[in-house]
DRENNUDO-795065 format. One record per residue: residue number from 0; residue in one letter; chain; x, y, z of N, C-alpha, C in turn. Coordinates in steps of 0.001 Angstrom, whole numbers, plus 500000, padded with zeros to 6 digits. Layout:
(rec NUM, 'A', 'A', (X, Y, Z), (X, Y, Z), (X, Y, Z))
...
//
This chain:
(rec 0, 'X', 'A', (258861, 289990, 546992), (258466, 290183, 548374), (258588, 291677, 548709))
(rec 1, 'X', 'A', (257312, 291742, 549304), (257706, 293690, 549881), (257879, 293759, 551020))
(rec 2, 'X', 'A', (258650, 294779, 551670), (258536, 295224, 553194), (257763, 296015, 553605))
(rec 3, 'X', 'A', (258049, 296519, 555134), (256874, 296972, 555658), (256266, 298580, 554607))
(rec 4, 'X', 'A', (257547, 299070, 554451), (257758, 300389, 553578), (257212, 300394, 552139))
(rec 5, 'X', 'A', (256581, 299393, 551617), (255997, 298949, 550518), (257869, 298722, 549221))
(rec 6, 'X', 'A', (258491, 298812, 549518), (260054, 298606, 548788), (260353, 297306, 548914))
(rec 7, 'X', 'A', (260865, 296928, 547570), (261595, 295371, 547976), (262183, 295036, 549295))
(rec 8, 'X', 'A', (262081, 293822, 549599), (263092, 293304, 550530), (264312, 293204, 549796))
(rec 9, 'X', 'A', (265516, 293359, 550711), (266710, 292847, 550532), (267652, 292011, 551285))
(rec 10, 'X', 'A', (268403, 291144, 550671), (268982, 289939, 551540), (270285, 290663, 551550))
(rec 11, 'X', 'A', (270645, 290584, 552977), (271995, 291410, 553380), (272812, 289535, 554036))
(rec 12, 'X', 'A', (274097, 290252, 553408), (274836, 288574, 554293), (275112, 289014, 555104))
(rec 13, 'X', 'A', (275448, 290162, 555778), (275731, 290625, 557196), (274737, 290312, 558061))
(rec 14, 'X', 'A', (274640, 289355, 558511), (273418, 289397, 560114), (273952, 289317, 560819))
(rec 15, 'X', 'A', (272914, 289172, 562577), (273440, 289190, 563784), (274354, 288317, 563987))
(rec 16, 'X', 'A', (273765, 287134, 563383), (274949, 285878, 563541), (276457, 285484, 563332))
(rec 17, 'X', 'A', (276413, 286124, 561965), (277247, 286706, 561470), (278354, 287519, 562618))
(rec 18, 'X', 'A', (277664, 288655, 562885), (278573, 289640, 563853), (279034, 288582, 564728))
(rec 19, 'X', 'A', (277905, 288163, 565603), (278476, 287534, 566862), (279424, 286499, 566863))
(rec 20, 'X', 'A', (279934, 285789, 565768), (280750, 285100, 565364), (281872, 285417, 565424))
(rec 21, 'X', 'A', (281991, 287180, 564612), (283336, 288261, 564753), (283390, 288240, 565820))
(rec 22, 'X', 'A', (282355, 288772, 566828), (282755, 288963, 568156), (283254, 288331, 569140))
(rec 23, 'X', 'A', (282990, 287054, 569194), (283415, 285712, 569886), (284780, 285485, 569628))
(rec 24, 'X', 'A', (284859, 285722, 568128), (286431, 285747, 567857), (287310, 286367, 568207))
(rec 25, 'X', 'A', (286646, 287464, 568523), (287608, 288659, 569254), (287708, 288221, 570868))
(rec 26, 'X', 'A', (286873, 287609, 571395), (286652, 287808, 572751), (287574, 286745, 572877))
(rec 27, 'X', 'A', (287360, 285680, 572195), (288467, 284185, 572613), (290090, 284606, 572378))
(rec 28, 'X', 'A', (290155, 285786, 571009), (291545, 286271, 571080), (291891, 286848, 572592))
(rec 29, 'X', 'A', (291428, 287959, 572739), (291041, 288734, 574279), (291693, 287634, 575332))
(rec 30, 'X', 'A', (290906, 286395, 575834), (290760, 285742, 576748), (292082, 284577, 576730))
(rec 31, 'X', 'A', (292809, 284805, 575234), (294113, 283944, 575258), (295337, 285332, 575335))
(rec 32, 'X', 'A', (295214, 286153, 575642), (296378, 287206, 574967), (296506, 287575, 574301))
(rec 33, 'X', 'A', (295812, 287654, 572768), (296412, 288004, 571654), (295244, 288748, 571020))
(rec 34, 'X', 'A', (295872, 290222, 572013), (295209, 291609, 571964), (295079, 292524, 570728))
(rec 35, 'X', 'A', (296548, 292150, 569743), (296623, 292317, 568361), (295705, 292039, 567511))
(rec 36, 'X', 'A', (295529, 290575, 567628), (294254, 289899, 567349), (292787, 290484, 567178))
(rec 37, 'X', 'A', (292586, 290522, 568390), (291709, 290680, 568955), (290860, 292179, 569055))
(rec 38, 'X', 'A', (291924, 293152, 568547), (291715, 294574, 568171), (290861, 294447, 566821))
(rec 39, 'X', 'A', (292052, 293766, 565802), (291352, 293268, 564780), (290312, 292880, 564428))
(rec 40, 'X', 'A', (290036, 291960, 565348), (288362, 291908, 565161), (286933, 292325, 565302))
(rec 41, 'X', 'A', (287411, 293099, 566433), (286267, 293417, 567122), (286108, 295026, 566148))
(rec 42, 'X', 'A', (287492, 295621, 565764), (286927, 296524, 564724), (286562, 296302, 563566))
(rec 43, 'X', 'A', (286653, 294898, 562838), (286160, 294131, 561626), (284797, 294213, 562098))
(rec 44, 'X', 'A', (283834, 293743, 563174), (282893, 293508, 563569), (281805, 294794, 563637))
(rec 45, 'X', 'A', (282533, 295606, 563779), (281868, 297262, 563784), (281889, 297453, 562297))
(rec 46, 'X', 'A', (282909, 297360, 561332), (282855, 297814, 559955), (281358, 296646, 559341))
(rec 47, 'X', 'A', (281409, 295656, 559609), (280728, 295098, 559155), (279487, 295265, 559426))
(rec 48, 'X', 'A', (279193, 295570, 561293), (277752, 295744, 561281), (277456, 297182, 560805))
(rec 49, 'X', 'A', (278106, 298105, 560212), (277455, 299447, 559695), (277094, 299010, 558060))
(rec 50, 'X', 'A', (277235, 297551, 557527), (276402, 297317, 556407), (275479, 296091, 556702))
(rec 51, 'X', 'A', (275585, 295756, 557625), (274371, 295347, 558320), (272838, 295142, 558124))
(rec 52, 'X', 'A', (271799, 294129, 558498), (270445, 294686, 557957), (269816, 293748, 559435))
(rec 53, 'X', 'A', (268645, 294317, 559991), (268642, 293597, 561119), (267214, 292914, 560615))
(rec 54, 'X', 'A', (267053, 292005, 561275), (265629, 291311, 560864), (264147, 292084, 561579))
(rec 55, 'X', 'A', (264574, 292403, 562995), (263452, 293090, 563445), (263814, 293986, 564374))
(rec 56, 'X', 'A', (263311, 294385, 565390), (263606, 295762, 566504), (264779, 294925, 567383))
(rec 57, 'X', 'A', (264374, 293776, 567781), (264766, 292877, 568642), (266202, 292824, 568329))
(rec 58, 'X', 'A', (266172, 292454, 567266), (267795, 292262, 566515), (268911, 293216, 566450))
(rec 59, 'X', 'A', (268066, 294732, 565857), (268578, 296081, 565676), (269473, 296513, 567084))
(rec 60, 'X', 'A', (268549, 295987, 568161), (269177, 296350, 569446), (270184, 295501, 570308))
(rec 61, 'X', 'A', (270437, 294517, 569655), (271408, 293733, 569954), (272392, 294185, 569130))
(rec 62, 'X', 'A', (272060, 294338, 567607), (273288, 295073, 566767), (273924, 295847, 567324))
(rec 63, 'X', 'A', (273098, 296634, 568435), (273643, 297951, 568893), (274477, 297882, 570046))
(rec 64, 'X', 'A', (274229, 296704, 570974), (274679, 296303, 572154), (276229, 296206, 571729))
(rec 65, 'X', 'A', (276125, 294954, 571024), (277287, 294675, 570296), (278273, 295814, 569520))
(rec 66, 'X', 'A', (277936, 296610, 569030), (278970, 297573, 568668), (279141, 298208, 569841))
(rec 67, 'X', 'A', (278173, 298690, 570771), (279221, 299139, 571976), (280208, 298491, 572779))
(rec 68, 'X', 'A', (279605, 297066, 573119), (280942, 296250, 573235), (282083, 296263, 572703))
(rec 69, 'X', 'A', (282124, 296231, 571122), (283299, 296236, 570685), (283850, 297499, 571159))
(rec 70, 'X', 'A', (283298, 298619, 570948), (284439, 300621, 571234), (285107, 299731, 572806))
(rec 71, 'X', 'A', (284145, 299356, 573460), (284745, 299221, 574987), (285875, 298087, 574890))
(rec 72, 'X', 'A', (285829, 296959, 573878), (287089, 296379, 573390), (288077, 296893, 573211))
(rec 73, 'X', 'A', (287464, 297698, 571946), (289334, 298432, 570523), (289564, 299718, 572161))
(rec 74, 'X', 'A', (289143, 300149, 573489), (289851, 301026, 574074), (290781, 300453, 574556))
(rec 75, 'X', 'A', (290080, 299131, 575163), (290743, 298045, 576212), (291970, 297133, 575228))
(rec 76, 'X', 'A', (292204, 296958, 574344), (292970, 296651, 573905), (293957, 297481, 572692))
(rec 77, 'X', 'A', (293859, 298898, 572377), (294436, 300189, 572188), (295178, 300357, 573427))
(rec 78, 'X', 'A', (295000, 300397, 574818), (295009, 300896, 575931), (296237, 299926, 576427))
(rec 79, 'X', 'A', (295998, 298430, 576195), (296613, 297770, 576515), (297479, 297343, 575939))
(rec 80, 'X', 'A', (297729, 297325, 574521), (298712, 297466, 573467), (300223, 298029, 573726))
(rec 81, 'X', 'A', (299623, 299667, 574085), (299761, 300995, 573890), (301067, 300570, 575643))
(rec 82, 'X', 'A', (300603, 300681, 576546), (300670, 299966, 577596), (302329, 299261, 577653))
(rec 83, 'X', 'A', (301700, 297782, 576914), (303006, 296875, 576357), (304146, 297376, 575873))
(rec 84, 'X', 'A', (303630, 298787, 575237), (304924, 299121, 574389), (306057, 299810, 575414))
(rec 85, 'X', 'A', (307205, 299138, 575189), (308088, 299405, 575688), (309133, 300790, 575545))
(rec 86, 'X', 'A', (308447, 300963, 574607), (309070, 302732, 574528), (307720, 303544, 575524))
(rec 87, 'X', 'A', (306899, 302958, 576055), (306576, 304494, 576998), (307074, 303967, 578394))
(rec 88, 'X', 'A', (307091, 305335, 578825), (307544, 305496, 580150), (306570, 305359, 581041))
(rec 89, 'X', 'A', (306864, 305212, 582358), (306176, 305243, 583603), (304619, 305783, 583805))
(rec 90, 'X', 'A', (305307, 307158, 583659), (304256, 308470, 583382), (302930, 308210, 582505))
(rec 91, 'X', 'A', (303224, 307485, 581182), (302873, 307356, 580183), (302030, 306462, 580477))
(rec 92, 'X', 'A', (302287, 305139, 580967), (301251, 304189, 581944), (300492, 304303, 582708))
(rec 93, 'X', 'A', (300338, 305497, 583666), (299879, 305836, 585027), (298579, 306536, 584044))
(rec 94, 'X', 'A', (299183, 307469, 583311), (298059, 308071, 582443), (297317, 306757, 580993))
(rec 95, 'X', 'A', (297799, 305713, 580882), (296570, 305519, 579900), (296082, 304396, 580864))
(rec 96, 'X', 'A', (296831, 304372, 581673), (295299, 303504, 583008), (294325, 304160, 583608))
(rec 97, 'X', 'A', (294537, 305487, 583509), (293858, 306964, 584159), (292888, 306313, 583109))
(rec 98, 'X', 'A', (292673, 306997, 581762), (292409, 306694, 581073), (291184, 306134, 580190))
(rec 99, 'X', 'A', (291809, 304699, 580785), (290928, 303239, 580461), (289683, 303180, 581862))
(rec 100, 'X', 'A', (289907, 303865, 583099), (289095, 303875, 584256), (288164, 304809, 584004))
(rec 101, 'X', 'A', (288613, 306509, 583293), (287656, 307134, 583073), (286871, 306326, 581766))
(rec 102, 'X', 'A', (287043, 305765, 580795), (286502, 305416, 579553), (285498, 304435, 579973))
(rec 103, 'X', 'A', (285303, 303541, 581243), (284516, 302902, 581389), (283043, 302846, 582545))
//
């Protein structure tokens, strides 16, 4: 089979479906608490869609949607992690909520 480029096709196991699966996973971690989790995935979901292959334009741009979702995740849960931890101070809070408001 050829593509549009006259070059073989190639079968990538990474598809959209694929991702959105990572992503859901991350989001249901997200939506129970378990931000650890949930960091985890959503940056699994970015490593994976940069080997990625999209089927058409349509797809490519959802690929793309989706990795920005995730950065706006791994901040929101970096941020909120970061946050939890009980070694920062006051100060330290006020500024990564500063932060997370400018980042979005």
């Amino acid at each position: 089979m050829i593509n549009e480029f006259g070059g073989p096709n190639t079968i990538s196991l990474v598809n959209l479906e694929f991702l959105k699966s990572i992503y859901k996973e991350g989001f249901s971690q997200t939506t129970s608490g378990n931000f650890s989790d949930a960091l985890t995935s959503f940056q699994k979901c970015i490593q994976h869609a940069a080997i990625s292959a999209a089927a058409n334009l349509d797809e490519e741009t959802e690929i793309k949607k989706l990795i920005s979702s995730c950065v706006e995740y791994i901040i929101a849960m970096k941020t909120e992690l970061r946050r939890r931890d009980k070694a920062v101070t006051t100060t330290e809070q006020e500024n990564l909520a500063l932060a997370w408001i400018m980042s979005t």
